[in-house]
C-alpha positions in Angstrom: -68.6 -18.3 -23.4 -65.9 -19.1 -26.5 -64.4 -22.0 -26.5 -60.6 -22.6 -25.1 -58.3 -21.7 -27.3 -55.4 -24.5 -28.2 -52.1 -23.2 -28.6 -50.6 -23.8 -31.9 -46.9 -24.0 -33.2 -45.3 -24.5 -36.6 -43.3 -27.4 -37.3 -39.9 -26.3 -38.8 -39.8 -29.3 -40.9 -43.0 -28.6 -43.3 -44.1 -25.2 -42.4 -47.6 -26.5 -41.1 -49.3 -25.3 -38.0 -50.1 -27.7 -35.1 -51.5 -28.5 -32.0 -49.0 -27.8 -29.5 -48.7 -31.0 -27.7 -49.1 -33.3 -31.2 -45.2 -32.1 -31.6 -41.6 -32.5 -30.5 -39.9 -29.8 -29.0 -36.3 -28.8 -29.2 -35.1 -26.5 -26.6 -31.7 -24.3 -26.6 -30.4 -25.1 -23.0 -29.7 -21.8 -21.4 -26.2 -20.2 -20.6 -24.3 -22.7 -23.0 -24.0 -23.3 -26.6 -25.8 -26.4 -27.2 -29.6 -27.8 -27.8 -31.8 -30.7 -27.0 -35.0 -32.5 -27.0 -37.2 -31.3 -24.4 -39.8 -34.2 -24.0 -42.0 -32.7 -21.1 -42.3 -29.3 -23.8 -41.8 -26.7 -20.6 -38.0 -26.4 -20.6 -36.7 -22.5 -20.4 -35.2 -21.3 -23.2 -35.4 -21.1 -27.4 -37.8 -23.6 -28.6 -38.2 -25.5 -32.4 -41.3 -27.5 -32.8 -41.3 -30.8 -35.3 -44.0 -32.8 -36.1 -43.1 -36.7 -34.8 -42.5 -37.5 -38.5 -38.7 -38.6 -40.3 -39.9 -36.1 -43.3 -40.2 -32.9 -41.2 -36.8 -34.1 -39.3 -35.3 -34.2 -42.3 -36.2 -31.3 -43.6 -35.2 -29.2 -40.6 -31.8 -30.9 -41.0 -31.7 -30.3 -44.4 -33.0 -26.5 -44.4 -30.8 -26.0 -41.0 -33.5 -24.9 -39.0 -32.7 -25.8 -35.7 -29.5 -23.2 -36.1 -31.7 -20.3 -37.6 -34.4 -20.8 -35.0 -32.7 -21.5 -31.9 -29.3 -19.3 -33.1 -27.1 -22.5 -32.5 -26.4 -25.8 -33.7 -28.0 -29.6 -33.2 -25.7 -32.0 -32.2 -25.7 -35.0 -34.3 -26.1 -37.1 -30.9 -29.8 -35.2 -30.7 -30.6 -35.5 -33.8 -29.9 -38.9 -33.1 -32.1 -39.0 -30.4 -35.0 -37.4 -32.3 -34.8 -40.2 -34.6 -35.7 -42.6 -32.2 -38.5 -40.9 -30.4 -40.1 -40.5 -33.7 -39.3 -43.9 -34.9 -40.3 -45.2 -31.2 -44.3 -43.5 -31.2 -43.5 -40.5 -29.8 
């Protein structure tokens, strides 16, 4: 029998491929014009993946990813936010 296979998502900050679960989720909040951090990973909706690292955050920031990927802006509040779960551990 093969082994299970681990889903794997790119981090829009570097471009690298990860497990799943070893990143942060963004999530475009259905019906309204607006994103944010989706910490359990399962929220409906447009997704972005970062890896838990300032670099890759600021690099999606940079390169506006979060609008191209989830066709509408970050607020500054959740970008706010991912800055403390990443500088927190998480």
């Amino acid at each position: 029998m093969a082994p299970a296979r681990v889903p794997e998502r790119t981090c829009a900050g570097c471009g690298r491929k990860a497990p799943k679960a070893s990143l942060v989720r963004v999530a475009r909040v259905p019906g309204q014009d607006r994103a944010e951090v989706d910490p359990v990973g399962s929220a409906p909706g447009r997704g972005v993946y970062l890896h838990a690292d300032q670099a890759c955050l600021e690099k999606a920031v940079r390169r506006d990813a979060f609008a191209r990927s989830l066709r509408t802006g970050v607020a500054q509040e959740e970008v706010g936010r991912l800055r403390s779960l990443i500088e927190g551990g998480t």
